[in-house]
C-alpha positions in Angstrom: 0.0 0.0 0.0 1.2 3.6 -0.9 2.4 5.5 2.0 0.7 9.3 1.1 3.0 11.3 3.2 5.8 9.6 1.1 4.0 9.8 -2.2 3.8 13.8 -0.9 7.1 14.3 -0.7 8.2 12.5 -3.8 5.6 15.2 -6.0 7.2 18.0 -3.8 10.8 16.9 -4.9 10.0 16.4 -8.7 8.3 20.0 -8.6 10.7 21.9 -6.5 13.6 20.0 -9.1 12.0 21.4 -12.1 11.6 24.8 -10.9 15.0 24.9 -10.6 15.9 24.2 -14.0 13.9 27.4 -14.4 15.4 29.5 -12.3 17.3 32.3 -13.3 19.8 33.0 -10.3 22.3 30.7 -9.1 21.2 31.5 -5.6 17.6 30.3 -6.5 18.3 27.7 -8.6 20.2 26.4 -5.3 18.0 26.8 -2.7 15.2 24.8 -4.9 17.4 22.1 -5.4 17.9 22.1 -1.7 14.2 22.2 -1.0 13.8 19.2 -3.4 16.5 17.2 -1.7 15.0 17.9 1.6 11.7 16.2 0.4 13.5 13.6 -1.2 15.2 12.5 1.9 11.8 12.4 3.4 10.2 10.3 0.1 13.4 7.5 -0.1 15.7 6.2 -1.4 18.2 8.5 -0.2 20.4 8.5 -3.9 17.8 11.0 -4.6 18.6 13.3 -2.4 22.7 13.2 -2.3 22.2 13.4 -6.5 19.9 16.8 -5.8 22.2 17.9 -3.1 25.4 17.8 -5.4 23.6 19.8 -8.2 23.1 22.5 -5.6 26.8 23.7 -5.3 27.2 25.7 -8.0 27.0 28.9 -6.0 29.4 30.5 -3.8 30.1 33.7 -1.9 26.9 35.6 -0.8 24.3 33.9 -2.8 25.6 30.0 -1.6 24.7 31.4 1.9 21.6 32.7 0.9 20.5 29.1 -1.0 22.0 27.3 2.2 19.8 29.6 5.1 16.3 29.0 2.2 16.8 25.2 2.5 17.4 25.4 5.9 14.4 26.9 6.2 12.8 24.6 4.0 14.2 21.6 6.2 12.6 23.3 9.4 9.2 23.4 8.2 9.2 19.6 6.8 10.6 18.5 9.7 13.7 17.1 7.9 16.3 16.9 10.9 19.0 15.6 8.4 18.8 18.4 5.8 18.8 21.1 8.8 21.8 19.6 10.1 23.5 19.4 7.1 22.2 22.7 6.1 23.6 23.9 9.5 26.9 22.3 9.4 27.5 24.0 5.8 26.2 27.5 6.9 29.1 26.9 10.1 31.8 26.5 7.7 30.8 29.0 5.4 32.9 32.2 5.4 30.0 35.1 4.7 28.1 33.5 7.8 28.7 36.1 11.1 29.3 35.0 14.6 25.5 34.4 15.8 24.9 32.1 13.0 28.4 30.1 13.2 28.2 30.1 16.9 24.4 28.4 17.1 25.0 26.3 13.8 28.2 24.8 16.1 25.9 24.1 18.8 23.4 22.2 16.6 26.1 20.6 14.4 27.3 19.3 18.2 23.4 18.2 19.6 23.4 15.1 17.5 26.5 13.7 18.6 25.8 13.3 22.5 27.5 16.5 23.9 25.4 16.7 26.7 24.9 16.5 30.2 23.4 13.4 31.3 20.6 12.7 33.7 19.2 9.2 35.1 15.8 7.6 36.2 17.4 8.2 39.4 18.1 12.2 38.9 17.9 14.2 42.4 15.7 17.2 42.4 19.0 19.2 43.1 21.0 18.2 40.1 18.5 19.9 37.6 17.8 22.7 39.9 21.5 23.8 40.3 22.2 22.5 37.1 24.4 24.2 34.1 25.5 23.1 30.6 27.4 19.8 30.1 31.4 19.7 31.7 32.4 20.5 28.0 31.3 24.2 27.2 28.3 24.4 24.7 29.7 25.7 21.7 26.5 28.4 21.7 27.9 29.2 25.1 30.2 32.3 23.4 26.5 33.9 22.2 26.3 36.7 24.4 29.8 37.9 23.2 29.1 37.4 19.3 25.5 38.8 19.2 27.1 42.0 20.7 29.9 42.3 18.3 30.1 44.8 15.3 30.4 42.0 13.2 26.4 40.9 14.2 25.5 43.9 12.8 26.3 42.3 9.7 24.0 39.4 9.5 20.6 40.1 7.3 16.9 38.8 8.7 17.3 35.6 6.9 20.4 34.6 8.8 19.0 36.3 12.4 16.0 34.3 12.1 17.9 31.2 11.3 20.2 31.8 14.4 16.8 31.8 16.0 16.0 28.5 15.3 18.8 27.2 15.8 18.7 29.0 19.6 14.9 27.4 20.3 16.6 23.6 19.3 19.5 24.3 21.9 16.8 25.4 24.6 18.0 29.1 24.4 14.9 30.6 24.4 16.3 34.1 25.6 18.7 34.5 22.6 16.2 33.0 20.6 13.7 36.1 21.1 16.9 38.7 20.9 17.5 37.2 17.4 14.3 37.3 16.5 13.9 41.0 17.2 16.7 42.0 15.2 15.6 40.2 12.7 12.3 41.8 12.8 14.1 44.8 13.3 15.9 44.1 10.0 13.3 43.0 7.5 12.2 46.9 7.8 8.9 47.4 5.2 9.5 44.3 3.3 6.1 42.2 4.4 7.1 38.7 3.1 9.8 38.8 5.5 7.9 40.7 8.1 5.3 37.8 8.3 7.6 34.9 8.7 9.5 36.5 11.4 6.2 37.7 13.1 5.1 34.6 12.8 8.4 33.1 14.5 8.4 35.6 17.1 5.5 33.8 18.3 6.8 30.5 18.1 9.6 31.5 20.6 7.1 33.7 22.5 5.0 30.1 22.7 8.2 28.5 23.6 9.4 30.9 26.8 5.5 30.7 27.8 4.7 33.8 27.0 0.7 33.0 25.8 -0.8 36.9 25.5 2.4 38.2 23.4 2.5 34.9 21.5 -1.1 35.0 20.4 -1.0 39.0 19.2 2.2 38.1 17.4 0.3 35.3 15.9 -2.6 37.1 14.8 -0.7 40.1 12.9 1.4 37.3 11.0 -1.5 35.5 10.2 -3.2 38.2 8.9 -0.2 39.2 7.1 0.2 35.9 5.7 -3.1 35.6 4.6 -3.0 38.8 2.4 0.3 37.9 0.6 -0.6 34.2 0.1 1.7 33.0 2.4 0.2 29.6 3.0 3.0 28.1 5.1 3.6 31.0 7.4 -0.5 31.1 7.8 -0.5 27.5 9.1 1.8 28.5 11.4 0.2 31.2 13.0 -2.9 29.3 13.1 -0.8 26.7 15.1 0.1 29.1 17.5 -3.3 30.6 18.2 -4.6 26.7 19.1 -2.0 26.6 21.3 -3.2 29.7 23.3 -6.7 29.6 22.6 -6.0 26.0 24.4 -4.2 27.8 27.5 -7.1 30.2 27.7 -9.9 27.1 27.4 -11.0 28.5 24.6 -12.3 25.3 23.1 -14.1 27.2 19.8 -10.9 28.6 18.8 -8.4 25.7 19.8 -10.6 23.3 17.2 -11.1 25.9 14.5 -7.5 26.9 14.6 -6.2 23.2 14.9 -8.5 22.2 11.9 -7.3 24.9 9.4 -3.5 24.5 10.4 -3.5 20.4 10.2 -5.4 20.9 6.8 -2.8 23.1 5.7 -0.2 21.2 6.8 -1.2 18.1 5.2 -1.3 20.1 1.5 1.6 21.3 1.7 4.2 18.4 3.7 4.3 21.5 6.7 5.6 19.7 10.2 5.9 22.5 12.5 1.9 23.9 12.1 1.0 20.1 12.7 2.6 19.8 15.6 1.4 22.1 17.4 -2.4 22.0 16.3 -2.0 18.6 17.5 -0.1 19.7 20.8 -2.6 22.4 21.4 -5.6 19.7 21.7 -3.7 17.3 23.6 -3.4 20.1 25.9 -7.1 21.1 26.0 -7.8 17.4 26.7 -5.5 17.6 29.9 -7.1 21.0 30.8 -10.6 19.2 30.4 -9.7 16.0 32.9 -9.1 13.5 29.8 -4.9 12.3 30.3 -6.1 9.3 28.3 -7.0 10.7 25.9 -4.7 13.6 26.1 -1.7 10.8 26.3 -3.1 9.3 23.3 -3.0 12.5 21.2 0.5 13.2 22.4 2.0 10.4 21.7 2.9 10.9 18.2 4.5 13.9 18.8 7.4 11.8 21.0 8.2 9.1 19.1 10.9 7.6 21.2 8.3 6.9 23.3 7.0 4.1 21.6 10.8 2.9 19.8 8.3 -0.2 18.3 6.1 2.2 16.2 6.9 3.4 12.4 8.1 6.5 12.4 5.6 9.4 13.3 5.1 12.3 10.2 4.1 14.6 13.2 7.9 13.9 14.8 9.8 17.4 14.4 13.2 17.5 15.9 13.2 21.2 17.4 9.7 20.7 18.9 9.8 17.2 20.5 11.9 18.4 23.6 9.1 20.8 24.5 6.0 18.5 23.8 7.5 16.1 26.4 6.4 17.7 29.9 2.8 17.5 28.7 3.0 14.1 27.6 4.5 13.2 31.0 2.0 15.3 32.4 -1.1 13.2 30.4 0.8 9.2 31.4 1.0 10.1 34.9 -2.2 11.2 35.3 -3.8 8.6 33.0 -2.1 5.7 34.7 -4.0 4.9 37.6 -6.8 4.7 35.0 -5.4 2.2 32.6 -5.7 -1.9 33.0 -2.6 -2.9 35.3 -1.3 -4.9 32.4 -0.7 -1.6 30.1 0.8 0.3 32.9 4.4 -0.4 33.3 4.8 0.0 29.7 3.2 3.5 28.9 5.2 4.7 32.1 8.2 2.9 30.6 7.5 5.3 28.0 7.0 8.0 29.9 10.0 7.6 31.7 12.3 7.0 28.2 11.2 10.3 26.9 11.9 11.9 30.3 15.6 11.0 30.6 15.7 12.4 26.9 14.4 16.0 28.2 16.4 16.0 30.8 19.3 15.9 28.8 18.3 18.5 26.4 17.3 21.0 29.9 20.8 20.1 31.5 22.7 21.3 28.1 20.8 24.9 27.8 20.8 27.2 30.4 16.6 28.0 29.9 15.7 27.5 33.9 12.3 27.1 32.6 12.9 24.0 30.9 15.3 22.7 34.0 11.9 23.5 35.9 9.5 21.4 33.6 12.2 18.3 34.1 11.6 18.2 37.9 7.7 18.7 37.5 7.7 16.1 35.4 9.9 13.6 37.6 7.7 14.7 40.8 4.9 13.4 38.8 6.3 9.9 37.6 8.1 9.3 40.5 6.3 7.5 44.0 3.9 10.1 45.6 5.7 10.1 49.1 8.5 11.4 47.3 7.6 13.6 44.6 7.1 16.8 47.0 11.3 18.1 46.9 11.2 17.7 43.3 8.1 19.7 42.9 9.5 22.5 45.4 12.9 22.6 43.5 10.7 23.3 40.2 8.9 26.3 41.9 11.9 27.8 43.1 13.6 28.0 39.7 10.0 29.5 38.3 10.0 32.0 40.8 12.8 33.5 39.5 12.2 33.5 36.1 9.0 31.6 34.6 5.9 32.9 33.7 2.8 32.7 35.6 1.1 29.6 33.9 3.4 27.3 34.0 3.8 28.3 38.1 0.3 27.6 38.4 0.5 24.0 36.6 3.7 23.4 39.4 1.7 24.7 42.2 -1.4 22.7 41.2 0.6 19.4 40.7 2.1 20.3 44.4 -1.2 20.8 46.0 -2.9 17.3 44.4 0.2 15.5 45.2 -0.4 17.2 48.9 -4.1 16.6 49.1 -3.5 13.1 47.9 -0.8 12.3 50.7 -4.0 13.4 52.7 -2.4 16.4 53.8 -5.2 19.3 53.0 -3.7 22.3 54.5 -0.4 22.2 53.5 -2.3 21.6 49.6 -4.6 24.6 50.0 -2.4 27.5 49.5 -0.9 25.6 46.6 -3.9 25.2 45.4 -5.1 29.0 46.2 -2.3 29.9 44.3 -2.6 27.9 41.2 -6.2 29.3 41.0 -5.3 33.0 41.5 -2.4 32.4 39.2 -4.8 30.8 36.8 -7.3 33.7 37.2 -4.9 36.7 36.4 -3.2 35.1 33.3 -7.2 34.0 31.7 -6.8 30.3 31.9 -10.0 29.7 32.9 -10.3 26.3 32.3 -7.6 25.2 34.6 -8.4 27.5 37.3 -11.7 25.6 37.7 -9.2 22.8 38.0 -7.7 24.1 40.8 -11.1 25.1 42.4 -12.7 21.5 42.3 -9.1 20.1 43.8 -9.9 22.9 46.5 -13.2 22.0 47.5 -11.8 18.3 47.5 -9.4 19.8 49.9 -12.4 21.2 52.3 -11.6 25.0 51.5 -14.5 25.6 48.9 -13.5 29.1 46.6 -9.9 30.7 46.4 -10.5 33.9 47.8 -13.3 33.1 49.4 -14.5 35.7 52.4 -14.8 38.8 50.4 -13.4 42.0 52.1 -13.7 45.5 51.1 -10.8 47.4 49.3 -11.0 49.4 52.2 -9.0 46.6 54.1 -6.2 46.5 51.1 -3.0 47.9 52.2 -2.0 51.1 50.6 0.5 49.8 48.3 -2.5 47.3 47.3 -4.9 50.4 46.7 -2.1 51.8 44.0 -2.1 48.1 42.2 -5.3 47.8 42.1 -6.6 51.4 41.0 -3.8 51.4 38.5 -5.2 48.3 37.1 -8.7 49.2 37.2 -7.9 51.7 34.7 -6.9 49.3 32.1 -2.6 49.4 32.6 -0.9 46.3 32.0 1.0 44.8 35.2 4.4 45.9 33.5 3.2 49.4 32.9 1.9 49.4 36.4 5.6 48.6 37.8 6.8 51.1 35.7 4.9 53.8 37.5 5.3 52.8 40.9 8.9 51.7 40.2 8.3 47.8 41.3 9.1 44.7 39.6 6.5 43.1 37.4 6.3 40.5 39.7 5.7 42.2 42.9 2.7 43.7 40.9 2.0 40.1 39.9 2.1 39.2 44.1 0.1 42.4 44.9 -3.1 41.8 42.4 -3.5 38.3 43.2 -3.7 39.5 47.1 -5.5 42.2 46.1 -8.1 39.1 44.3 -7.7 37.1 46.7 -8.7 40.0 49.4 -12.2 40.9 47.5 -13.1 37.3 46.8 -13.2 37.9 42.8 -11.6 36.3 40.0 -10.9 39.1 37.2 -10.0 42.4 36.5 -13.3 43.3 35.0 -15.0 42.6 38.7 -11.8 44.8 39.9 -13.2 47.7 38.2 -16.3 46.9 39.9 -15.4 46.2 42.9 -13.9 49.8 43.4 -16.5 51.6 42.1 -18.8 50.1 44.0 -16.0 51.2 47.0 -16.4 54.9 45.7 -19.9 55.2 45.5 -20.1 53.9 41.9 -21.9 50.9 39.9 -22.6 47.4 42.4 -19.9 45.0 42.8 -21.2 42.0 40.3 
């Protein structure tokens, strides 16, 4: 029986092949032949692809870098890890490449080959809390240096946005948005190049956690993409806004999004849209009580977690690290719910794809991902234990991660506490997942947090209303200057505070009046000042 996906990319090769005869300019001609053997490695046998491959070396000079960063991209959105790499390796050794490019090309030319840090089934919550990169230095490790260089002024979009990538693979989610900046910066009015690095900016926005600047980067690329015809960079976007609309519960927009970008991924051989649509429902299954099912939907996207299973067309190299902590997540929640005879392998699986994350959090220096490894082993490992791990997690996200992905910690702690049958050490867990929750507009998942408090016997988070006469004065500030429609960074801006010390004042401040948004904020004080009713 014909396999589609490879009967997909076998068309996709032919095409992208005789388009190149066509082309005019070396460095086009180049790139398509690139393209094509990108979709050829993915169709078989690979003679195909080494035969396109050596056509493609005509160029040199500028326009050989400029064919080698299109199939690059090209390779990124089909998911073909081999014709990144090689892509990557070649850009490295090219001489017109500048230092952000070599230096993150090195690191991913290193990944493959096991230059990492290693962690065990029998990791301690303090090795991946006080961990750093691997004894050998990570060859991205001289970044910070390079990207501020005179010589980085030199790189063009193109290359900035493929130094991007290559950050997000290596877990560097920081340099990863700084690249993608200056790339944006870069690509000044030119709107083809303006929507695909929107539309990446969102993708590492996604990545970092980031949901609210994520989806309105999302939404101006898709609408950019749409008016230029930009089907690929569309699909994308639409990828992203499941993902968010997912986080926020909404479940309209999760499933129309996810529709339209696995559609267009499936017409055009796109990986990275798939992905996530597919990620993004998963997650909405988790938020919505269903692991099995979520665990199910996930799967595919971590195919090392099932070594016995052909390989997965939804399997992208640069996204499987990150799909893991919610696919650990779904197994350890769905276990106690599948037949004893299928448990010890789905958690075998579980715990395979976990030792493969931790790895990849060990070599970056991203805290947030070093967080999501000890979440995820407080979760798979026995319950009387899991507590440290989940505490080491929470103290690396208090420094640094954003407020959902606290919440998800603090509401793992507090079910893992109400479970051990410990209720009021789990309610102000619990509280705090819900408040947290509450201000970032994951609805969904606060309710989550509510029903595990009323199993705890505490009923509402922020229950016992109090007037905002009781609020500290400090308090008062927060929550007039919010009331008036400032964002919590603009509010720390005018009182001089950190963002998150707003972030600790408003949910006291919610907690305080007994409500659960900002729109009953606004009410709430007027009501105080002789205004509309509280609702």
């Amino acid at each position: 029986m014909r396999d589609p996906a490879r009967h997909m990319h076998r068309r996709c090769a032919a095409a992208l092949a005789r388009a190149a005869d066509r082309a005019d300019a070396p460095a086009l001609r180049a790139a398509r032949l690139l393209a094509a053997a990108g979709h050829a490695r993915r169709a078989g046998p690979a003679r195909r692809a080494a035969a396109l491959s050596a056509r493609a070396s005509g160029p040199h000079g500028a326009a050989e870098l400029t064919a080698l960063l299109r199939a690059a991209d090209a390779a990124w959105n089909t998911g073909d890890r081999a014709g990144y790499l090689a892509a990557a390796r070649r850009i490295r050794a090219h001489g017109e490449a500048d230092d952000p490019v070599r230096h993150h090309d090195e690191g991913v030319a290193a990944a493959p080959h096991g230059r990492r840090g290693v962690a065990t089934s029998r990791t301690h919550p303090g090795d991946l809390a006080d961990a750093r990169p691997a004894t050998e230095p990570h060859p991205a490790a001289a970044l910070p240096r390079a990207a501020s260089s005179p010589a980085a002024a030199k790189d063009g979009p193109d290359a900035l946005l493929h130094a991007s990538r290559a950050a997000l693979m290596l877990g560097r989610t920081t340099h990863a948005r700084d690249l993608a900046h200056r790339a944006l910066a870069g690509a000044g009015p030119c709107a083809d190049l303006n929507a695909k690095v929107l539309g990446h900016l969102a993708l590492v926005e996604l990545a970092a956690g980031r949901y609210g600047p994520a989806r309105s980067r999302a939404h101006r690329a898709l609408e950019a993409a749409l008016a230029l015809g930009q089907d690929h960079v569309a699909a994308q976007a639409r990828g992203t806004l499941a993902m968010t609309a997912s986080v926020a519960g909404d479940a309209e927009g999760c499933r129309a999004h996810a529709r339209a970008a696995l559609a267009a991924a499936h017409d055009h051989g796109l990986v990275v849209p798939a992905v996530l649509a597919t990620w993004a429902l998963g997650l909405f299954d988790l938020s919505r009580g269903r692991p099995v099912e979520a665990s199910e939907r996930l799967r595919p996207l971590v195919p090392d977690a099932a070594p016995s299973s052909p390989p997965s067309p939804l399997h992208h190299f640069a996204w499987r690290p990150r799909v893991i902590p919610s696919f650990v997540e779904a197994v350890a929640l769905a276990a106690p719910r599948l037949p004893a005879s299928d448990r010890p392998r789905v958690l075998g699986q579980a715990h395979g794809a976990l030792r493969a994350f931790e790895r990849w959090a060990r070599a970056g220096d991203d805290r947030q991902a070093r967080a999501a490894a000890l979440h995820c082993r407080g979760l798979l490992c026995a319950p009387g234990a899991a507590e440290p791990y989940f505490h080491q997690a929470l103290a690396l996200l208090r420094e640094t991660g954003p407020q959902f992905t606290q919440a998800r910690t603090e509401l793992a702690l507090g079910m893992s506490l109400r479970r051990l049958r410990r209720p009021g050490d789990a309610w102000g867990h619990l509280r705090d997942a819900a408040l947290r929750f509450e201000s970032c507009g994951a609805d969904v998942w606060a309710e989550r947090a509510r029903e595990e408090l009323r199993a705890a016997g505490r009923g509402e988070a922020g229950a016992g209303r109090r007037s905002p006469a009781s609020l500290t004065p400090q308090q008062l500030r927060v929550a007039r200057h919010v009331a008036e429609g400032l964002t919590n960074r603009e509010v720390a801006a005018r009182l001089t505070l950190s963002h998150r010390t707003v972030d600790h004042h408003l949910r006291n401040v919610f907690s305080a009046l007994g409500i659960r948004s900002r729109v009953q904020l606004v009410r709430a004080l007027a009501a105080a000042d002789g205004g509309a009713p509280a609702g």
